[in-house]
C-alpha positions in Angstrom: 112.1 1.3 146.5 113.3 2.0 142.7 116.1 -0.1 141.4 117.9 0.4 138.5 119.7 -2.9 137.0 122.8 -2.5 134.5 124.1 -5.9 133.1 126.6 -5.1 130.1 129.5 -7.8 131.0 128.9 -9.8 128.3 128.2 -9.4 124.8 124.3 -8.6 125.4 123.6 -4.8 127.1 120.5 -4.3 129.2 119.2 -2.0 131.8 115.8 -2.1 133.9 113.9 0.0 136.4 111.9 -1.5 139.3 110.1 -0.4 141.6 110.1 -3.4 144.0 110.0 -6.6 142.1 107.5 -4.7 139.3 109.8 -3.9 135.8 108.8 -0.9 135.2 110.3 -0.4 132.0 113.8 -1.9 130.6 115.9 -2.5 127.1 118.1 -5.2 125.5 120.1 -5.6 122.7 122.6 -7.8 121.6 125.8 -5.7 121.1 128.8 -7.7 120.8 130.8 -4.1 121.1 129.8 -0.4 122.0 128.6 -0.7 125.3 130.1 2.2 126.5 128.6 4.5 124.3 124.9 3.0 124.0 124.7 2.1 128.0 124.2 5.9 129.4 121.5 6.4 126.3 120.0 3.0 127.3 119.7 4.2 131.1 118.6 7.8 129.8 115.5 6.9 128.2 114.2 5.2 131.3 111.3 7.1 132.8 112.8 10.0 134.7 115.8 9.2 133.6 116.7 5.3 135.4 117.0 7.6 138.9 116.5 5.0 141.6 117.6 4.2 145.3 119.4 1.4 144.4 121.9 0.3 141.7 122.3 -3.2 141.1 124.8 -3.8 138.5 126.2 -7.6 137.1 129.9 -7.8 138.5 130.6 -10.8 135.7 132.4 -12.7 134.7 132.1 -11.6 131.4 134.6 -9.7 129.3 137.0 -7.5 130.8 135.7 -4.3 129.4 132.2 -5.3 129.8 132.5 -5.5 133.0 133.9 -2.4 134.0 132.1 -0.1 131.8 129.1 -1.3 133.9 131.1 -0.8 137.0 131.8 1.9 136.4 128.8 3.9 135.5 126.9 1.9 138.3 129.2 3.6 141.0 128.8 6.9 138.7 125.2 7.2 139.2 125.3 5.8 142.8 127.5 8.6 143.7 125.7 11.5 141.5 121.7 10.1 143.3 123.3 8.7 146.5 121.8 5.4 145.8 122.8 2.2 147.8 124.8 0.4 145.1 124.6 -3.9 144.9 126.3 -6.2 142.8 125.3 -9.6 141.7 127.3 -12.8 139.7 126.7 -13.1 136.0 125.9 -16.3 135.8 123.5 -16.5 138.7 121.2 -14.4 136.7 121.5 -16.7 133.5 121.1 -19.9 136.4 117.7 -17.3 137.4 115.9 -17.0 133.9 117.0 -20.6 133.3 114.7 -21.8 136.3 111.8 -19.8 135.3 111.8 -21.5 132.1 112.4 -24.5 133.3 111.7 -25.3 136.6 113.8 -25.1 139.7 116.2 -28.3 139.0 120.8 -28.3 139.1 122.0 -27.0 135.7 125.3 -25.3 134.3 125.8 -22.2 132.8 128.2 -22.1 130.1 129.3 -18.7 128.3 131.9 -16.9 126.1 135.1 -17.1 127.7 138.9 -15.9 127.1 141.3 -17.5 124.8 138.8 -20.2 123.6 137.6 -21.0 127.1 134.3 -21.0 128.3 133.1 -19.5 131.9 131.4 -22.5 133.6 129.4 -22.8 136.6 126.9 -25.2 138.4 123.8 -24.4 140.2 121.8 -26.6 142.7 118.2 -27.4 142.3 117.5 -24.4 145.4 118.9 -21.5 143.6 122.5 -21.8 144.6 125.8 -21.9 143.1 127.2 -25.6 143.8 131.0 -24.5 142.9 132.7 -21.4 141.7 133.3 -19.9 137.8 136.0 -21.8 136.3 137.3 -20.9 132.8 137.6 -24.1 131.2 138.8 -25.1 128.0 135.6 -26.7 125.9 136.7 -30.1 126.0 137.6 -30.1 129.3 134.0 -28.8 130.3 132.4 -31.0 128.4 133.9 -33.9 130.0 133.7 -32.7 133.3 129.7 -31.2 133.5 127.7 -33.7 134.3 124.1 -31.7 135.0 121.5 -32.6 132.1 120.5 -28.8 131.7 123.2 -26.9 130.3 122.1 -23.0 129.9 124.2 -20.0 128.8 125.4 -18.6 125.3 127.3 -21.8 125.0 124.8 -24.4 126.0 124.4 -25.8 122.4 127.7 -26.2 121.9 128.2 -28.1 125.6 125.6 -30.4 124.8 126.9 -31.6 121.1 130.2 -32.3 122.4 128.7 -34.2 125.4 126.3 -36.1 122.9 123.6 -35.3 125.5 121.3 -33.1 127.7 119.5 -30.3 127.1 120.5 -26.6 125.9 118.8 -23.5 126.9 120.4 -20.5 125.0 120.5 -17.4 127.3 122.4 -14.3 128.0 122.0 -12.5 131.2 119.7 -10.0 130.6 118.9 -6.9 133.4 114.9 -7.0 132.7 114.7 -10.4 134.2 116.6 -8.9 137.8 113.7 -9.5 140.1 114.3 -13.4 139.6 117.7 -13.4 141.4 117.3 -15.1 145.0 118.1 -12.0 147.1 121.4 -13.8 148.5 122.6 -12.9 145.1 123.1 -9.7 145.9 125.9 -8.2 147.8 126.9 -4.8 149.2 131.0 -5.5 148.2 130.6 -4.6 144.6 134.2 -5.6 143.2 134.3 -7.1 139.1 134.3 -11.0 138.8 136.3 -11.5 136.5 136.7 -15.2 136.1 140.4 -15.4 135.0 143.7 -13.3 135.6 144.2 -10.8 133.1 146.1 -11.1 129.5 148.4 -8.4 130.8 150.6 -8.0 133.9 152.7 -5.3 135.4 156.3 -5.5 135.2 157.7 -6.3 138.9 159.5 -3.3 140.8 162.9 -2.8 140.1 163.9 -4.0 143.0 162.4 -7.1 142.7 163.8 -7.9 139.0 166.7 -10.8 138.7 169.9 -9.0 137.3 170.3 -9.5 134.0 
């Protein structure tokens, strides 16, 4: 079965086809900004187009419109090829590549955040997560993280305020997909967004104290 990965919820934007657990072809770059006009092209000049079975498309966390321009062309193409469409965490895929550079062993993923805050998360030795995403203020992650591999677009900056470990610099990246444990994967594809949002609604009127 063909699979086409989108991850674009954090600064990096990547795509991949598969056919099984074989890349067939895939891209990365390092965007910061644009995703929503580079990730069509990107999936375009996959051979026949990125057309696959199945979608499986990072849910996040990440930042906000990351994550839902990948959402949303995920359940786009799904619709247009009636593919099955999966979702997958972020940061399991950053935990993923970290093993296979590493060796399975517990580590945290730490990435770019809200507000200052980082997205934290540890992983188990066995390929699973050992809590849930927190966003965490720096300091407060740094005092709190205790595993000795620290990976993630923050690792570095972990490990200097902890005065120890080691940092493996990654960002989730589509063309490594095959590596997630197949538990990653899940049929309710929602966004993870790993904190509220900046803005709320206004309550009803009805609910609203007199002034």
């Amino acid at each position: 079965m063909l699979t086409l990965a989108i991850d674009c919820a954090t600064e990096a934007c990547s795509v991949a086809l598969f056919d099984g657990e074989d890349r067939i072809a895939g891209d990365f770059r390092l965007l910061g900004r644009g995703h929503a006009e580079l990730l069509v092209p990107m999936i375009a000049a996959l051979p026949d187009r990125g057309r696959a079975q199945r979608i499986a498309v990072a849910m996040g966390p990440g930042s906000f419109t990351g994550v839902r321009v990948g959402l949303a062309a995920a359940r786009a193409l799904a619709f247009a090829w009636n593919a099955e469409l999966v979702g997958y965490p972020t940061l399991a895929l950053i935990a993923a590549m970290a093993w296979q550079a590493r060796g399975p062993c517990p580590l945290a993923v730490v990435t770019n955040g809200g507000h200052g805050e980082w997205f934290v998360q540890r992983f188990d030795g066995q390929g699973q997560a050992a809590g849930a995403v927190a966003s965490r203020k720096p300091a407060d992650a740094a005092s709190t993280i205790a595993e000795v591999l620290i990976t993630g677009n923050q690792a570095q900056t972990l490990v200097d305020l902890r005065g120890h470990g080691e940092a493996l610099a990654l960002l989730p990246d589509a063309r490594a997909f095959a590596l997630l444990p197949k538990v990653a994967l899940t049929s309710e594809v929602r966004p993870a967004y790993g904190r509220a949002p900046d803005a709320r609604l206004p309550p009803p009127p009805h609910d609203r104290t007199p002034a």
